[in-house]
BALUMMAR-364397 format. One record per atom (N, C-alpha, C, CB): residue in three letters; x, y, z; residue number from 1; atom name. Coordinates in nm, 3 decimals, decimal comma. Glycine has a CB too. Example, Ala and Ser with C-alpha at 12.3 -4.5 7.8 and 13.67 -1.06 7.14 Angstrom:
% residues 2
+------+---------+---------+---------+------+------+
| resn |       u |       v |       w | resi | name |
+------+---------+---------+---------+------+------+
|  ALA |   1,319 |  -0,569 |   0,780 |    1 |    N |
|  ALA |   1,230 |  -0,450 |   0,780 |    1 |   CA |
|  ALA |   1,320 |  -0,330 |   0,780 |    1 |    C |
|  ALA |   1,131 |  -0,447 |   0,905 |    1 |   CB |
|  SER |   1,285 |  -0,225 |   0,708 |    2 |    N |
|  SER |   1,367 |  -0,106 |   0,714 |    2 |   CA |
|  SER |   1,290 |   0,003 |   0,787 |    2 |    C |
|  SER |   1,408 |  -0,060 |   0,572 |    2 |   CB |
+------+---------+---------+---------+------+------+
This chain:
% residues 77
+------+---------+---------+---------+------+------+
| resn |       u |       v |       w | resi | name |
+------+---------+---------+---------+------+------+
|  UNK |   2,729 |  -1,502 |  -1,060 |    1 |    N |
|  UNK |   2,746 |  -1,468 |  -0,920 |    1 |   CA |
|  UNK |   2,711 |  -1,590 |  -0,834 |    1 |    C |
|  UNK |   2,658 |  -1,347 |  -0,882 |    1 |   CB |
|  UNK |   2,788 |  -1,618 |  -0,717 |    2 |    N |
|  UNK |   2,730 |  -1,730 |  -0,645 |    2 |   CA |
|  UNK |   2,607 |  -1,696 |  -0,498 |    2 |    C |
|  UNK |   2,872 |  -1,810 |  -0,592 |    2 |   CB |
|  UNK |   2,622 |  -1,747 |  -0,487 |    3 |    N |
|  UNK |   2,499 |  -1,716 |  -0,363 |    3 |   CA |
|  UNK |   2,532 |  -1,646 |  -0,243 |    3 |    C |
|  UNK |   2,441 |  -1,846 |  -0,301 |    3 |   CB |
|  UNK |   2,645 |  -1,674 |  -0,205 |    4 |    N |
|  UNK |   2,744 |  -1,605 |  -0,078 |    4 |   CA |
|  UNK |   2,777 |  -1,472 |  -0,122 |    4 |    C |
|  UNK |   2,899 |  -1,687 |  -0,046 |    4 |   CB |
|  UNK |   2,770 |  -1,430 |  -0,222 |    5 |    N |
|  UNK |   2,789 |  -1,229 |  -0,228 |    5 |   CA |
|  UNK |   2,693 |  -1,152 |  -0,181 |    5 |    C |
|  UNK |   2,794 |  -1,155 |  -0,378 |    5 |   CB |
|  UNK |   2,723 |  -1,039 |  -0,158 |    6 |    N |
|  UNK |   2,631 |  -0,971 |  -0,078 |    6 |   CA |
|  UNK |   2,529 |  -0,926 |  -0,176 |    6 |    C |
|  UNK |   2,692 |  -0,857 |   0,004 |    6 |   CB |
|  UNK |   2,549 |  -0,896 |  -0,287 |    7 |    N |
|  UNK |   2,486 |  -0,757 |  -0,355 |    7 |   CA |
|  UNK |   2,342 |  -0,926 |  -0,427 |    7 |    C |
|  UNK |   2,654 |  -0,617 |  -0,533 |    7 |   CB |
|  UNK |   2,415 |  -1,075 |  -0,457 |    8 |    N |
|  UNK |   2,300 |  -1,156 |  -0,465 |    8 |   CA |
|  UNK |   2,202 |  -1,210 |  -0,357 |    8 |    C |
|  UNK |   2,341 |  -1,250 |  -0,518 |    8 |   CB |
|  UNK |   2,278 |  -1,149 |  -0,258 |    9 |    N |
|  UNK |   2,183 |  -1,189 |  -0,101 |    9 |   CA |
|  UNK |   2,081 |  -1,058 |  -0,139 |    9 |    C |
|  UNK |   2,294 |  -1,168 |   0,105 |    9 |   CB |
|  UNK |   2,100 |  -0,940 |  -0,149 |   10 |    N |
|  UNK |   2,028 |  -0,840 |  -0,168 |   10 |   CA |
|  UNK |   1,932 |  -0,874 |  -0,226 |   10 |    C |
|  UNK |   2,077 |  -0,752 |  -0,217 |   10 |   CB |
|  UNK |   1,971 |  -0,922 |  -0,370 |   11 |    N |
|  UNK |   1,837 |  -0,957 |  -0,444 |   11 |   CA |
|  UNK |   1,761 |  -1,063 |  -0,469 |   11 |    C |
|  UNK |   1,844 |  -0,934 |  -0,540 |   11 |   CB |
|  UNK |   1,806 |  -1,133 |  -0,362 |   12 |    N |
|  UNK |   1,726 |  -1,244 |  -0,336 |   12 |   CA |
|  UNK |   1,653 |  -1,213 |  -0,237 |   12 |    C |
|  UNK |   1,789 |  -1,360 |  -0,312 |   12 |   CB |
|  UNK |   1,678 |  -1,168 |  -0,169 |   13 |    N |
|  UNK |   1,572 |  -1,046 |  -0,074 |   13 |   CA |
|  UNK |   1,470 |  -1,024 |  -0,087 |   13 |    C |
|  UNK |   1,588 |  -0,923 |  -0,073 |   13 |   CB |
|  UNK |   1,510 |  -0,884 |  -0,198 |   14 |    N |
|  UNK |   1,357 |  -0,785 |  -0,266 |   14 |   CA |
|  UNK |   1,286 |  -0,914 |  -0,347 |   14 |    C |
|  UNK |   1,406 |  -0,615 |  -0,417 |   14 |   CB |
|  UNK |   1,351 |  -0,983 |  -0,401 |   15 |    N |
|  UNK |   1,246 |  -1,134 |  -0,485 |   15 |   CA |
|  UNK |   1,171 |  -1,168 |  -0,394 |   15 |    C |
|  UNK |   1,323 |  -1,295 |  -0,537 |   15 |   CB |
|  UNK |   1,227 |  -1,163 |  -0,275 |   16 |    N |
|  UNK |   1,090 |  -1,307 |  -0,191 |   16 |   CA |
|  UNK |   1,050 |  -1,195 |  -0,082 |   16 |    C |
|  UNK |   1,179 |  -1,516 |  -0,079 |   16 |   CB |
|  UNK |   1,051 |  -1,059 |  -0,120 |   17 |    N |
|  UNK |   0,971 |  -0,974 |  -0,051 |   17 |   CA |
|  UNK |   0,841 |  -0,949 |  -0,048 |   17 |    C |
|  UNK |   1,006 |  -0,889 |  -0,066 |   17 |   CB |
|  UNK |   0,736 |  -0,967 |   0,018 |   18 |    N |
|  UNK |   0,565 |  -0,896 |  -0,020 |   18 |   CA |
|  UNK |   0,521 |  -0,829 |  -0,067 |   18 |    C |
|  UNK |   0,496 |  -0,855 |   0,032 |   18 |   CB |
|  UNK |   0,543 |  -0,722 |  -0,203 |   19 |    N |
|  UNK |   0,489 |  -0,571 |  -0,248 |   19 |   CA |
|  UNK |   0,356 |  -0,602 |  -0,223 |   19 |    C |
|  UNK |   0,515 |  -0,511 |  -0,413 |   19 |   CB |
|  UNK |   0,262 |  -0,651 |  -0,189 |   20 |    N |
|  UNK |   0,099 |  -0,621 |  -0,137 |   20 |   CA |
|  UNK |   0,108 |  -0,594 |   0,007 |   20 |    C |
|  UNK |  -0,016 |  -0,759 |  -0,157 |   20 |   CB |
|  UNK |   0,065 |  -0,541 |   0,028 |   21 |    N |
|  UNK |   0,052 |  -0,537 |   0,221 |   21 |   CA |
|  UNK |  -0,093 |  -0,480 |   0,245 |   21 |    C |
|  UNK |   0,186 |  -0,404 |   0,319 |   21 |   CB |
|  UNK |  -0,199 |  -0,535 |   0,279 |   22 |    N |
|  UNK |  -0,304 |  -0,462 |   0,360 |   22 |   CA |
|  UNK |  -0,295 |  -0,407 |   0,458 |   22 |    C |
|  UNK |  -0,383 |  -0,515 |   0,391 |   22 |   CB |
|  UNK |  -0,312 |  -0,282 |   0,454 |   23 |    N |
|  UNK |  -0,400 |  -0,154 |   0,524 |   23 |   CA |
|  UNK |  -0,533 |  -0,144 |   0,599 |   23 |    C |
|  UNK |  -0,430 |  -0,071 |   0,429 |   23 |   CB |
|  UNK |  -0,561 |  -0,062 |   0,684 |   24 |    N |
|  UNK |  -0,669 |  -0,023 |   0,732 |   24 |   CA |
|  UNK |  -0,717 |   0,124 |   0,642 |   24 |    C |
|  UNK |  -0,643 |  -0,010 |   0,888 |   24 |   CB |
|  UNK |  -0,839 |   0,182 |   0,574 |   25 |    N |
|  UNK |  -0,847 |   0,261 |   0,561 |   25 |   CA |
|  UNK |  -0,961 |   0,333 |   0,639 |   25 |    C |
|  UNK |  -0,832 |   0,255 |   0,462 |   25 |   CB |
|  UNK |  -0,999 |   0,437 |   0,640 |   26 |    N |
|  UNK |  -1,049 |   0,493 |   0,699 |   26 |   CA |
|  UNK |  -1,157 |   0,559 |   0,659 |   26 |    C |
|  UNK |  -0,983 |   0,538 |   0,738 |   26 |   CB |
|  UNK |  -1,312 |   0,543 |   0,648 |   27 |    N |
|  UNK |  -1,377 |   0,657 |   0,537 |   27 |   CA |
|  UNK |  -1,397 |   0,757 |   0,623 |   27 |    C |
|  UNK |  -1,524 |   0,623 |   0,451 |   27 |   CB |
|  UNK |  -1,388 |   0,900 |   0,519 |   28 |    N |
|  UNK |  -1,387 |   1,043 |   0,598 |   28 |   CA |
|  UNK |  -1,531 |   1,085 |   0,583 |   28 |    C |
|  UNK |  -1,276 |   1,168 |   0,531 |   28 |   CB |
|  UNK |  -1,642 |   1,003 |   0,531 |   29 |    N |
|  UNK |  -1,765 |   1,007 |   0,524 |   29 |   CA |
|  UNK |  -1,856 |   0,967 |   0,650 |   29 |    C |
|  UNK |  -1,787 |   0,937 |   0,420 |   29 |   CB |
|  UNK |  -1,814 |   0,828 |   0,669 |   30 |    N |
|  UNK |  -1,915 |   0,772 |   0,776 |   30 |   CA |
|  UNK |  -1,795 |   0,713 |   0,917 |   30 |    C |
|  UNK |  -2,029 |   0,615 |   0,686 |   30 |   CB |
|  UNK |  -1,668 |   0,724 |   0,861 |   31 |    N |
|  UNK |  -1,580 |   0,680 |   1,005 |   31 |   CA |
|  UNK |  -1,542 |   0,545 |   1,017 |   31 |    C |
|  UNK |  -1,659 |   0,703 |   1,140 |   31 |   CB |
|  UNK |  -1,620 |   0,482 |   0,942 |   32 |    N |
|  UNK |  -1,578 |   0,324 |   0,928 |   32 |   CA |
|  UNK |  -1,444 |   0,281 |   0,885 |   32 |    C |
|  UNK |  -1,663 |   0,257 |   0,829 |   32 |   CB |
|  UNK |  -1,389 |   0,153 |   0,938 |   33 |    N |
|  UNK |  -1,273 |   0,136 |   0,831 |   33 |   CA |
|  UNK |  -1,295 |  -0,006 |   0,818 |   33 |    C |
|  UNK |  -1,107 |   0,181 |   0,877 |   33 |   CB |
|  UNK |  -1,225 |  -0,028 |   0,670 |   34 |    N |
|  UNK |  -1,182 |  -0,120 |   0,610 |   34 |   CA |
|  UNK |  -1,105 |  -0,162 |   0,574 |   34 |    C |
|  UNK |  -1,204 |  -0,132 |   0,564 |   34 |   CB |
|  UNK |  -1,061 |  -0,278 |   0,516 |   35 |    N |
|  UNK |  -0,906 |  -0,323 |   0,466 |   35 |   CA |
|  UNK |  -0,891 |  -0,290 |   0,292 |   35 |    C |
|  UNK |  -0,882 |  -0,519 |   0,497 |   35 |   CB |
|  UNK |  -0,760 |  -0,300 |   0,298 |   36 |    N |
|  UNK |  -0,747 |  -0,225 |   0,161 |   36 |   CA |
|  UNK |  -0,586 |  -0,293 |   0,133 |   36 |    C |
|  UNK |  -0,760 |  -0,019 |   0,174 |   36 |   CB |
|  UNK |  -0,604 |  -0,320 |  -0,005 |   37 |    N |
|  UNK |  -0,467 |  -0,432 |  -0,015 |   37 |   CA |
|  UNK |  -0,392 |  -0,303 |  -0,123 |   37 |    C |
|  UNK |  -0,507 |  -0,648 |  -0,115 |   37 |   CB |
|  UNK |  -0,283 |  -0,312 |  -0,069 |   38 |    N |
|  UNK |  -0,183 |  -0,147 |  -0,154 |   38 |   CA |
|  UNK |  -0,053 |  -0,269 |  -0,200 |   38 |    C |
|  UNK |  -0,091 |   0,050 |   0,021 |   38 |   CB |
|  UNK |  -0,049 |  -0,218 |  -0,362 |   39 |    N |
|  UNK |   0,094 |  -0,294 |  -0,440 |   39 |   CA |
|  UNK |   0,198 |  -0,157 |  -0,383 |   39 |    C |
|  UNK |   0,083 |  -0,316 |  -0,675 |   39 |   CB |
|  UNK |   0,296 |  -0,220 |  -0,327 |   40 |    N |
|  UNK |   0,391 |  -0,120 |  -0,277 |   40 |   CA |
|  UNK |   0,523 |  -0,105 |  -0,364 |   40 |    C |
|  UNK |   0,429 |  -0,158 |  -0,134 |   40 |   CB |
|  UNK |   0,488 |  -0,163 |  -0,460 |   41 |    N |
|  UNK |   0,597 |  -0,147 |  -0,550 |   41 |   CA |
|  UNK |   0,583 |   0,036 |  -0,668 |   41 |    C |
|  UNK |   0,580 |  -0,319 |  -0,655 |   41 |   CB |
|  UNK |   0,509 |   0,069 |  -0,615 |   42 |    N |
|  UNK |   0,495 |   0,250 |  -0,652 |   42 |   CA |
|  UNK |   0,537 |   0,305 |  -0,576 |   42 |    C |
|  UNK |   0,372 |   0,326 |  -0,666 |   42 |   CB |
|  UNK |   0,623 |   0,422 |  -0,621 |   43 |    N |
|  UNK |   0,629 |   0,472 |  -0,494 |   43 |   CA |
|  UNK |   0,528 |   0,539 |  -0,432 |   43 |    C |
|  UNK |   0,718 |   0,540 |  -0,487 |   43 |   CB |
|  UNK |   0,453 |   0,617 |  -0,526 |   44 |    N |
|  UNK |   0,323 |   0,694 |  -0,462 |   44 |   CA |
|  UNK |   0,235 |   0,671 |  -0,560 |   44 |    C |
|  UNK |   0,331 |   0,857 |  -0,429 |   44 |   CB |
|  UNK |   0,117 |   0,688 |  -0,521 |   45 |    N |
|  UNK |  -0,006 |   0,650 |  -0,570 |   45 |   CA |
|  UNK |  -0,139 |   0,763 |  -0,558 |   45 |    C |
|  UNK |  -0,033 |   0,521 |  -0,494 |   45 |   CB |
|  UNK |  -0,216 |   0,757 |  -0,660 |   46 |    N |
|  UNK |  -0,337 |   0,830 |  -0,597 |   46 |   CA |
|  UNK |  -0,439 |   0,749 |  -0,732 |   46 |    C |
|  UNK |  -0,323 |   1,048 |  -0,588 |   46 |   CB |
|  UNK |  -0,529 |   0,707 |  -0,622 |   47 |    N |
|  UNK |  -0,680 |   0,669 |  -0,646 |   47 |   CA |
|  UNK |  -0,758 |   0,685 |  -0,572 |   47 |    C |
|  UNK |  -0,709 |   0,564 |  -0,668 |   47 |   CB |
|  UNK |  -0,892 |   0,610 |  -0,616 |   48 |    N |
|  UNK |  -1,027 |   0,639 |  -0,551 |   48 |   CA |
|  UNK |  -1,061 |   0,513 |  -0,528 |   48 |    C |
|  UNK |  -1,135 |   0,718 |  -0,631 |   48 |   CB |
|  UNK |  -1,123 |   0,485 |  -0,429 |   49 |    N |
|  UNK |  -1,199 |   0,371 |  -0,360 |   49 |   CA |
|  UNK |  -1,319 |   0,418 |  -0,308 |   49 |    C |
|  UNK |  -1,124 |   0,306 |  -0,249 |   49 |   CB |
|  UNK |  -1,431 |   0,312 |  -0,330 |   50 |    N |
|  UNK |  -1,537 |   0,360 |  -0,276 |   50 |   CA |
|  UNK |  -1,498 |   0,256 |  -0,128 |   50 |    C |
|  UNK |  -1,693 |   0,338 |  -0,379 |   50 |   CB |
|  UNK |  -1,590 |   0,365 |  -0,013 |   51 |    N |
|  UNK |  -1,613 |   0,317 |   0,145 |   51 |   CA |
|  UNK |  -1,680 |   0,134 |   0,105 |   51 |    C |
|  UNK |  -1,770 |   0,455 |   0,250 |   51 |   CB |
|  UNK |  -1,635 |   0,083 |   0,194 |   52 |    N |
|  UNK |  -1,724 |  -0,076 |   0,182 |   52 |   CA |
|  UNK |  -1,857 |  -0,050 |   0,255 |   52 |    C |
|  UNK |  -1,637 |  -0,229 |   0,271 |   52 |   CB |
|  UNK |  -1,821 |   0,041 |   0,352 |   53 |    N |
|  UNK |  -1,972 |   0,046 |   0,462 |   53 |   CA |
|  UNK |  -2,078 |   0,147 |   0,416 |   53 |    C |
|  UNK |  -1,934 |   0,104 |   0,636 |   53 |   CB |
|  UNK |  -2,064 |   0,277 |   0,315 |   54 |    N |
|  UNK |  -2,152 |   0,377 |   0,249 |   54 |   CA |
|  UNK |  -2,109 |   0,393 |   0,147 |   54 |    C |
|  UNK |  -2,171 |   0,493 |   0,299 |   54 |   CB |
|  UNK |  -2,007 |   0,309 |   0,055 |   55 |    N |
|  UNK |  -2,050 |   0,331 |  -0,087 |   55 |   CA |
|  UNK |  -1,980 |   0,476 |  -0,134 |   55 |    C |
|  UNK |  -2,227 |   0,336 |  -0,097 |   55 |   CB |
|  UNK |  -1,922 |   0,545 |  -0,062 |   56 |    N |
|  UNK |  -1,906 |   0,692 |  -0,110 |   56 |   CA |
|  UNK |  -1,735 |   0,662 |  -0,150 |   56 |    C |
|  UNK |  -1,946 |   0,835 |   0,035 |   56 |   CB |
|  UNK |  -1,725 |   0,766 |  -0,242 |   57 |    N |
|  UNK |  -1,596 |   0,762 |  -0,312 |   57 |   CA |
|  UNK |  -1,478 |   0,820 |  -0,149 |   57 |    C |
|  UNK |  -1,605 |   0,899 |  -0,487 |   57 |   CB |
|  UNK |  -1,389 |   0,773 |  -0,186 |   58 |    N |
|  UNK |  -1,260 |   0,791 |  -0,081 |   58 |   CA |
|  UNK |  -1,123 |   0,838 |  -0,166 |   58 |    C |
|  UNK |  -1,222 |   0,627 |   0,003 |   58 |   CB |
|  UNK |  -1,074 |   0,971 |  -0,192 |   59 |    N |
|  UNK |  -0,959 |   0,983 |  -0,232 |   59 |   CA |
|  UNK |  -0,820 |   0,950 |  -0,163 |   59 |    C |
|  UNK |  -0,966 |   1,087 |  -0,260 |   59 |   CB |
|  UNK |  -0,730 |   0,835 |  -0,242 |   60 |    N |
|  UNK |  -0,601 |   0,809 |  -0,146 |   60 |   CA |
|  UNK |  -0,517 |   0,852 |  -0,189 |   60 |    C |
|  UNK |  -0,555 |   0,692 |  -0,113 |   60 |   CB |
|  UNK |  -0,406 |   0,915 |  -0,122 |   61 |    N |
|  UNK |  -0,275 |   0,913 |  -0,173 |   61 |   CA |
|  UNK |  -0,217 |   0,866 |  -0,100 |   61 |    C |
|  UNK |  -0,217 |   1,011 |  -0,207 |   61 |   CB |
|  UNK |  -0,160 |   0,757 |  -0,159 |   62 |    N |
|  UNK |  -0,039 |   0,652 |  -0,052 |   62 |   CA |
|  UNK |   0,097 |   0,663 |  -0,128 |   62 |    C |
|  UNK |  -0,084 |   0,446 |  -0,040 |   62 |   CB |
|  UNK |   0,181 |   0,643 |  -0,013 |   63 |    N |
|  UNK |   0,353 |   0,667 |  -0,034 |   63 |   CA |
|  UNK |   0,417 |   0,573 |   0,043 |   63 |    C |
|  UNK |   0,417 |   0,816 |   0,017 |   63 |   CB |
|  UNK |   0,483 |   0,467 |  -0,055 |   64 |    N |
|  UNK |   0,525 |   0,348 |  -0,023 |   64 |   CA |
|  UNK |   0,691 |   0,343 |  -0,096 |   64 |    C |
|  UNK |   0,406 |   0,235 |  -0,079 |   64 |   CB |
|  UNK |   0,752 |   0,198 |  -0,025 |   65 |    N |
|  UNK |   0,881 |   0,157 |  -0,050 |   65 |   CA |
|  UNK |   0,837 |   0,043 |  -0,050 |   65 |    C |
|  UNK |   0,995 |   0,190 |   0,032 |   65 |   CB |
|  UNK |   0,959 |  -0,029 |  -0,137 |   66 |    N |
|  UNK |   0,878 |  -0,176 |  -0,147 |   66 |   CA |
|  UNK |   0,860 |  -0,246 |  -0,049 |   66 |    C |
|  UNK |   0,928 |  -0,268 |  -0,222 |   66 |   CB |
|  UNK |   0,744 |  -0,316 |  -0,020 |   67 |    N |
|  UNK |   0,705 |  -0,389 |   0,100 |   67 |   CA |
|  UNK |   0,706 |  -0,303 |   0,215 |   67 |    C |
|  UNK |   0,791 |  -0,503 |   0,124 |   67 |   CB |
|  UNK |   0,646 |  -0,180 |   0,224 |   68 |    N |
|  UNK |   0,662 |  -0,125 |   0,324 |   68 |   CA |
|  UNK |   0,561 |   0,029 |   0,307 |   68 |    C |
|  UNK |   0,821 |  -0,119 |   0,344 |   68 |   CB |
|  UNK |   0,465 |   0,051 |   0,357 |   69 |    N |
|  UNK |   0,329 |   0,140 |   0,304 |   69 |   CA |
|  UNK |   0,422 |   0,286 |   0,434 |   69 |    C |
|  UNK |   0,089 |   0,039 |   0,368 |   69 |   CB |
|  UNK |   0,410 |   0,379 |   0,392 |   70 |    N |
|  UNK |   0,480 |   0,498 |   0,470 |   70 |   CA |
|  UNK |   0,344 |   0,577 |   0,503 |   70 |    C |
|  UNK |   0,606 |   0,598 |   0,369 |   70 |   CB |
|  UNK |   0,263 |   0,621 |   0,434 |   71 |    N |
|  UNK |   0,160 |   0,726 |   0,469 |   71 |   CA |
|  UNK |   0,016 |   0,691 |   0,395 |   71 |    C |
|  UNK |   0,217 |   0,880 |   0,420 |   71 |   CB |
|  UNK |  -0,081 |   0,743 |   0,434 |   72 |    N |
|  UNK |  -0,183 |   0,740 |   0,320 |   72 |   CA |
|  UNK |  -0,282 |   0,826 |   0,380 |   72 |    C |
|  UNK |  -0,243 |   0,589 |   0,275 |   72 |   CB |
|  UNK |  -0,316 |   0,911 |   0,297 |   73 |    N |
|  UNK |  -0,398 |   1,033 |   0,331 |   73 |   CA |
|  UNK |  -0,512 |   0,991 |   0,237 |   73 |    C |
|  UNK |  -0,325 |   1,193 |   0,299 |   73 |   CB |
|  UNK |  -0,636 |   1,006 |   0,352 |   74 |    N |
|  UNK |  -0,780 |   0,941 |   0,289 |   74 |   CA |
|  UNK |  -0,869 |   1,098 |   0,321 |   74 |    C |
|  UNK |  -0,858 |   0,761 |   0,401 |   74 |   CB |
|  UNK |  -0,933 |   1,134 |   0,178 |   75 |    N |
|  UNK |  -0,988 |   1,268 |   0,188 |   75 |   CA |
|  UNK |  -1,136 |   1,216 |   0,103 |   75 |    C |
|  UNK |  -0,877 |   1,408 |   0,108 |   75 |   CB |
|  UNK |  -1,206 |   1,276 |   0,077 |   76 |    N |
|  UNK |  -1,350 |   1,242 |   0,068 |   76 |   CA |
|  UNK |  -1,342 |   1,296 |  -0,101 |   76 |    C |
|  UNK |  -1,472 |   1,336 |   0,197 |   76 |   CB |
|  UNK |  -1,365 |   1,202 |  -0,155 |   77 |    N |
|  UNK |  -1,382 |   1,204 |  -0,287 |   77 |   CA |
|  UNK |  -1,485 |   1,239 |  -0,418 |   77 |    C |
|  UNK |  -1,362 |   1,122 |  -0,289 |   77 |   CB |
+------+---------+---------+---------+------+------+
């Protein structure tokens, strides 16, 4: 394919796209937030992070497209 087609412009694209993007999260413990670096190459996700400011577990579920974070619901873990 040469470089001038569309469908290799496409994927030269998603190649030099960011799948990390930092976030703000939010703890549902003490109210603080922090940054939080999400691979957006999942589409959805669920883990646990502890708060940076009290240490307490944080349940996430984040829902992403690549390079691009859609939602993330932070519930107390």
């Amino acid at each position: 394919m040469r470089s001038g087609q569309p469908e290799y412009d496409q994927f030269a694209i998603f190649l030099r796209m960011e799948l990390t993007i930092e976030t703000e999260i939010v703890c549902p413990h003490c109210g603080e937030s922090f940054p939080l670096q999400i691979d957006t190459s999942q589409r959805e996700q669920s883990l646990i992070e502890d708060c940076t400011v009290c240490c307490r577990p944080i349940a996430l579920t984040i829902r992403c497209r690549p390079g691009e974070i859609e939602s993330v619901l932070e519930e107390e873990g």
